[in-house]
C-alpha positions in Angstrom: 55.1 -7.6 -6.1 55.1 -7.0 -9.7 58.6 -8.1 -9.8 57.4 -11.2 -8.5 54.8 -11.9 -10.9 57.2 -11.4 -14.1 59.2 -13.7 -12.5 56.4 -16.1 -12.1 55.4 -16.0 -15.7 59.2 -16.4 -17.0 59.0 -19.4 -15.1 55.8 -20.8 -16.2 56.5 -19.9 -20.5 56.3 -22.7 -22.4 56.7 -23.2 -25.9 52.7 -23.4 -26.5 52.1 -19.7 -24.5 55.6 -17.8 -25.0 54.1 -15.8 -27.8 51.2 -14.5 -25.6 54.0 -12.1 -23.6 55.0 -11.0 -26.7 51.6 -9.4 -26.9 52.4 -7.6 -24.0 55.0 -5.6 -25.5 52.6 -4.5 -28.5 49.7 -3.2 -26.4 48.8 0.2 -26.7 46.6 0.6 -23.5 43.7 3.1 -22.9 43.0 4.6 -20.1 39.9 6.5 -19.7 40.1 9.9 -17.9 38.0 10.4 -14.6 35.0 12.5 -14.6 35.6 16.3 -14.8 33.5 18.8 -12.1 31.6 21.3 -14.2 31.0 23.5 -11.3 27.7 23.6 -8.9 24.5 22.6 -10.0 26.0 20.7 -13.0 26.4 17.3 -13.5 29.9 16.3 -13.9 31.0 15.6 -17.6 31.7 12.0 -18.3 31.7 11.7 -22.2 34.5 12.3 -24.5 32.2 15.3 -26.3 31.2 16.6 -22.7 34.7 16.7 -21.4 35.8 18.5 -24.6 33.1 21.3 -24.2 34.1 21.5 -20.3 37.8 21.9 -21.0 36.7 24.5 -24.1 34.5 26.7 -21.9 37.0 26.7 -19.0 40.0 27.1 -20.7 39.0 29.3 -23.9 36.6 31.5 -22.3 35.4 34.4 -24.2 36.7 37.0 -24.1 35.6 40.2 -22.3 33.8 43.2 -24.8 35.5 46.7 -24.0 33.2 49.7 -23.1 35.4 52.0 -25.0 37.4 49.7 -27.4 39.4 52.2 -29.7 39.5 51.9 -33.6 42.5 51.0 -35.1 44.6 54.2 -36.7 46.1 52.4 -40.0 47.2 55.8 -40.7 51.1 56.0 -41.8 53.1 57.5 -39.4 56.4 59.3 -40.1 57.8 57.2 -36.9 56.4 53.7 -38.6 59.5 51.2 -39.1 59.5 50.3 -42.8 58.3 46.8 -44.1 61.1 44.9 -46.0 60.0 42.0 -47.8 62.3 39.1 -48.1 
């Protein structure tokens, strides 16, 4: 079908509209993502800034805080590797 149609139009080009298929070539063409499910009880997220928040919250959740989370020993230790700067 499409092949059809391009062959339709190379028929058809004339001198006066052969420079509008060139325009073809140069398009950059959008296309706008469909509407992302925020879960239930939420509408779904249809503008750029709610689809960014969506995709941040879902995919960069915080992360969980430890009960117990241990402190850092910055202590030397005789089994440390040595640093060597280049």
């Amino acid at each position: 079908m499409k092949n059809e149609y391009f062959w339709k139009m190379v028929d058809e080009a004339m001198t006066q509209n052969i420079w509008t298929y060139q325009k073809w070539t140069t398009k950059t063409i959008t296309y706008t993502s469909p509407p992302l499910d925020q879960g239930e009880n939420h509408p779904p997220a249809i503008t750029h800034a709610q689809k960014c928040d969506t995709l941040r919250t879902h995919l960069f959740p915080e992360p969980p805080q430890l009960e117990n989370e241990p402190e850092p020993d910055l202590n030397e230790d005789p089994e440390d590797l040595e640093y060597h700067s280049p």
